[in-house]
N, C-alpha and C positions, 0 to 999 in steps of 0.2 A: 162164668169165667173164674178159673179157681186162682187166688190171689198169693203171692209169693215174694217173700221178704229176703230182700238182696243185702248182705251185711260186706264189710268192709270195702267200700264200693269205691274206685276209680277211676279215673275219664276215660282211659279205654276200655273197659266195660260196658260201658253203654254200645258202641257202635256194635258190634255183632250180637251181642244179647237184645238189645232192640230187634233187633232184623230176623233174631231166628224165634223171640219169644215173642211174636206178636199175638196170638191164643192165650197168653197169663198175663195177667196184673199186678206186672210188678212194681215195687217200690222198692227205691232206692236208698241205702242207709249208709251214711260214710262209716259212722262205729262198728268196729270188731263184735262181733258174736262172742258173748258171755254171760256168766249168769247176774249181772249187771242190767245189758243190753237185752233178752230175751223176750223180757216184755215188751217190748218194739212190734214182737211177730206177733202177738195177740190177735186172734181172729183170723190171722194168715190157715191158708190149709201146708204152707211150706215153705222151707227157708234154701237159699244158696247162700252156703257159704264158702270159705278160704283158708288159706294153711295155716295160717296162725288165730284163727279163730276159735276159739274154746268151749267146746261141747261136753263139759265136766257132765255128770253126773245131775249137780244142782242146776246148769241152763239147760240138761233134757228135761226133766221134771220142769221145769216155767213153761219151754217148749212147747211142751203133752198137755200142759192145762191150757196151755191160750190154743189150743185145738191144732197143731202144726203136726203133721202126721209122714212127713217125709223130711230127711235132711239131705239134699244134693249138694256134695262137696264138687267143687271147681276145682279139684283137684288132684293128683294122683294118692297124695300120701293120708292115711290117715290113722296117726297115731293121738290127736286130739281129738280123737272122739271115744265117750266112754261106754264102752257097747254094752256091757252089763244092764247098764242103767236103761239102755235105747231099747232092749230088747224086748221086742210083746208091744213096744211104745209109739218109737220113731223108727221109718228106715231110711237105711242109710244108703246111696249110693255115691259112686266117684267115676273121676275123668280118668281110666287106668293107663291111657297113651293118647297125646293131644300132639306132640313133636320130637321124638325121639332126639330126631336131629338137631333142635333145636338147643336141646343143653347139652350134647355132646356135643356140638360147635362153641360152645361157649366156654366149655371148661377146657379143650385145646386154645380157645381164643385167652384163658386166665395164663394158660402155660406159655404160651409164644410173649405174651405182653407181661410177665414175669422175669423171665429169661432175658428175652432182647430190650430188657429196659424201654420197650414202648412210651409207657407214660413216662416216661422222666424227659426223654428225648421228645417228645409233645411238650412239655411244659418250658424245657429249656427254648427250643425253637422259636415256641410264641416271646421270647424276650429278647430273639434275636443271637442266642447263645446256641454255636454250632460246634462246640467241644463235643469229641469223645470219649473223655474220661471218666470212668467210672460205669461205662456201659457195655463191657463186654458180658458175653454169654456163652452159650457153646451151641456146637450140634445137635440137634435130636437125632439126626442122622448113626443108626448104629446104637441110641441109649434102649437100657431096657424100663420100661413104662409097665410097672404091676397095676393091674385093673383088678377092683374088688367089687364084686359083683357082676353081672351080663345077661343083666335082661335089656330091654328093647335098646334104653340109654345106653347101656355098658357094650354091647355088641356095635352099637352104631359109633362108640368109640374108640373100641378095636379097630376098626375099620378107618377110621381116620389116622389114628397111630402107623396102623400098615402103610399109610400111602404116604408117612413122614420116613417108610422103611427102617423102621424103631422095632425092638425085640418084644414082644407081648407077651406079660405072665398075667394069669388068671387063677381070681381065684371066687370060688363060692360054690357056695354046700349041693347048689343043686345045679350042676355044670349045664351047658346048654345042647342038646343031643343033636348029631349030626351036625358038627359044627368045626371049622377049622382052629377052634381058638386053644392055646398052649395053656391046661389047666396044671395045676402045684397048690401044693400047700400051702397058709397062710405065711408061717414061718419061710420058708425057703423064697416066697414071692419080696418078703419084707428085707429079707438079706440080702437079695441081687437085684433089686427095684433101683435105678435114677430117682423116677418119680415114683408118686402113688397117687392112682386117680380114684376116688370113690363112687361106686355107682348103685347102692344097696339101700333100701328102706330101713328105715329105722323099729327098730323090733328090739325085746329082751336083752336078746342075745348079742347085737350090734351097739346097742348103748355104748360110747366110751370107749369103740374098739381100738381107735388109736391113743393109746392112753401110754401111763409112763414106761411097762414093760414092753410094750411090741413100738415105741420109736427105741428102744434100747437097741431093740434088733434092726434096727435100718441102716443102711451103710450112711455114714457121716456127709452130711451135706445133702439129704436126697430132701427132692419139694414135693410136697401135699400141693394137690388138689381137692376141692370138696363143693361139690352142683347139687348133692343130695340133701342130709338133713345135719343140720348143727350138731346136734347130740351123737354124732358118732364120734367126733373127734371131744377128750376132755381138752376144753379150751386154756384152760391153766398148763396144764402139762406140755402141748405146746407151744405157747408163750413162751415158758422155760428152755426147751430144746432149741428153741428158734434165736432166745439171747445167747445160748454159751455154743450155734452155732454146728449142733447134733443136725438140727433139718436148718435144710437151707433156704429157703422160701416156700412160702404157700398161696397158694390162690386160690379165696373161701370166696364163695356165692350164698354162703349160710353160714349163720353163726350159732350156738346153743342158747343164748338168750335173747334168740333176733325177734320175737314174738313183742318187746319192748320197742323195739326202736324201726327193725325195717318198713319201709313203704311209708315213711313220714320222714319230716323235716325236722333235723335237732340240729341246723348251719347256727341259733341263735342261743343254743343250750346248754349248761354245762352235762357232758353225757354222767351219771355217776356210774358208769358200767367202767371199772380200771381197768379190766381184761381186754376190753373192746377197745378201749384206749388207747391202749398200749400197742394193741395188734395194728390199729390203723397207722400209728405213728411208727414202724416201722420200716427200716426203707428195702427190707425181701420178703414185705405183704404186699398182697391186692386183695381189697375186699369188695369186691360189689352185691350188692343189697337184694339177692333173690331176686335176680331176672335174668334166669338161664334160661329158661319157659317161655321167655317177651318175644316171640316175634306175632306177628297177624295169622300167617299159618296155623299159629298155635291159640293163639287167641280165639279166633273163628270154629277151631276142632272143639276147643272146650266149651263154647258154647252151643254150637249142636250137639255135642255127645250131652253135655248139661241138660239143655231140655228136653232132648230124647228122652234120656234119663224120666223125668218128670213125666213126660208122654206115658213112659211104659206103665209108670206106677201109677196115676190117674186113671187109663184104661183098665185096668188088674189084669196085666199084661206080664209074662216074663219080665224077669228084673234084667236085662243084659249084666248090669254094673252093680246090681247089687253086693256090698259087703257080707259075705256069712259071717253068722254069729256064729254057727256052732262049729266050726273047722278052729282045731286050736292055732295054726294061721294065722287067722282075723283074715284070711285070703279069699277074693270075690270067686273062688271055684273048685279046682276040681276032685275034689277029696270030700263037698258037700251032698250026702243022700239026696238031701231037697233039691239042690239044683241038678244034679243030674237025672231026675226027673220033670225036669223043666219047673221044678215048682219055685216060690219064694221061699224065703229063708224061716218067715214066719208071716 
C-alpha cells in the first residue's frame, strides 16, 4: 500500500478523502508544506498537498531525497510550485475543475452582500437595530459586469450575471469559441465595467493586473471582485483607490499575502499585515478567507479527481492531470508533443 503524506490538513478533509482513499495510507499533517515541513514526507512515496503550500525549489529537493516521487495538488492553481526544480524529479498533478459553480456562486454571493449591505443589516438585527440608514445599494439590473477571464469559473459567471439581466463585457487572450459571451478589450472592458469580477489564473503576465494604471481607467466608483488568486490585484494600490474613493467596494475571497494568515485563527492576534488591516476594517470591503471552493460537491470532486490522479500515476498510467513541464504555459495540455501522444510529461 503506497503511503501519502497529507499537508495542511482540515476537518473536512478527512470525510471524503477517507471514503475515496481507502487503497493509500495516508497521514494526516496539520502543517503547510515547505521546505521546513518536507521532511514530514520522508519515506512517503507521495504527498497532497494545497494552495498555499510551498513547493520552492529547496522542499522538491527534501521531497526527492525522502523518496516522494509524485506531488497531487488539491487544487486547481498552481503557481507555488517550482517546476524547474520538479522536473526529471517530482510529478506534479492538479484538481483542474472540482466546481465551477461553486465560486462562481460565491463571488455574485461577495457582490449582492457588498452592495445590499447584507452583513451590516445581520449584525444590526441581531441587536435588535432595524434602521435603514446607510444601507442603500442599487440595481444590478441593467449594470455592466466586465469579466476577466472565462474559463469554466468565468463562463459559469457569465451565466449567473445573464440571469441578474446585467450587460457582460469579457475579456481574455484566449476567448472561448463558440460562445455567446461579448468579448473587448482589456482597456475598453475597464472604462464601462460597474463591477470587475476576476476569473484568470495567476501567471507572469497577470501578476499585479489591477494595479495603479488600469484602476486609473475604471469608471469612479466601480467594485472589484476577486475568487481567483491574490496576486492579481496590487493590494496597496487598491487600498489607496478604495480610501480616496476611485473603487467603490470590493469583495476579496483572496488576498496576495493570504499564504500568512488564511485558514487559521489570528481572533487572539495582533495581525502585523497593515494592508490586510486596513482592507478589513473598511466598511466597502468583504473579505472572506478562500472558501469559494467550500461546498461538499466540491469537496468530494477534489477528492476523487485527487486520488484518481495518484491512481493514474502508481499504475504508469496516462497522467489525466498532469502539469506539463515543457509547454511554456506551465498548462496540463494541449500544445504538449508528449501528451498528445498520450505519453507523460516526463
Amino acid at each position: 500500500m503506497k503511503k501519502i503524506a497529507f499537508f495542511d490538513t482540515k476537518p473536512y478533509d478527512h470525510t471524503f478523502f477517507e471514503k475515496y482513499g481507502k487503497d493509500y495510507e495516508i497521514k494526516y499533517f496539520d502543517n503547510k508544506l515547505n521546505a521546513d515541513t518536507a521532511a514530514l514526507a520522508a519515506g512517503f512515496d507521495g504527498v497532497i498537498a494545497f494552495v498555499n503550500d510551498d513547493l520552492s525549489a529547496k522542499t522538491i529537493e527534501k521531497l526527492y531525497e525522502g523518496g516522494v516521487r509524485v506531488a497531487a495538488l488539491r487544487c486547481a492553481g498552481y503557481n507555488n510550485v517550482d517546476f524547474r526544480a520538479a522536473y526529471e524529479k517530482i510529478t506534479v498533478v492538479r484538481v483542474p475543475a472540482y466546481s465551477p459553480y461553486a465560486v462562481a456562486e460565491h463571488a455574485i454571493a461577495l457582490l449582492l452582500t457588498l452592495n445590499r449591505k447584507v452583513h451590516k443589516a445581520y449584525n444590526r438585527t441581531r441587536d435588535f437595530d432595524f434602521r435603514l440608514s446607510g444601507l442603500v445599494g442599487f440595481d444590478l439590473f441593467g449594470k455592466t459586469i466586465g469579466v476577466i477571464g472565462t474559463g469554466k469559473i468565468g463562463r459559469c459567471f457569465v451565466s449567473i450575471c445573464k440571469g441578474f439581466s446585467m450587460k457582460v463585457l469579457a475579456y481574455d487572450p484566449y476567448p472561448a469559441k463558440d460562445s455567446d459571451i461579448d468579448y473587448t478589450d482589456l482597456d475598453t472592458l475597464l472604462a464601462e465595467s460597474d463591477i470587475i469580477s476576476l476569473h484568470c489564473p495567476l501567471t507572469e503576465s497577470t501578476r499585479h493586473m489591477i494595479n495603479e494604471d488600469t484602476i486609473a481607467k475604471m469608471k469612479d466608483g466601480a467594485y472589484i471582485i476577486n475568487t481567483s488568486r491574490g496576486q492579481l490585484i496590487d493590494s496597496e494600490q487598491l487600498l489607496s483607490a478604495l480610501k480616496n474613493g476611485k473603487i467603490g467596494g470590493a469583495g476579496l475571497d483572496v488576498y496576495e499575502e493570504e499564504g500568512e494568515f488564511f485558514f487559521e485563527d489570528f481572533s487572539q492576534t495582533i495581525v502585523k499585515d497593515d494592508i490586510l488591516s486596513l482592507l478589513v476594517s473598511l466598511p466597502n470591503v468583504i473579505i472572506t478567507s478562500h472558501q469559494a471552493f467550500l461546498t461538499g460537491e466540491a469537496l468530494e470532486n477534489i477528492a476523487k479527481t485527487t486520488i484518481n490522479n495518484l491512481d493514474e500515476f502508481f499504475s504508469d498510467g496516462k497522467l489525466t492531470n498532469e502539469i506539463c513541464y515543457q509547454c511554456k504555459t506551465g498548462d496540463i495540455g494541449a500544445n504538449c508533443e508528449k501528451r498528445k501522444k498520450g505519453e507523460r510529461c516526463f
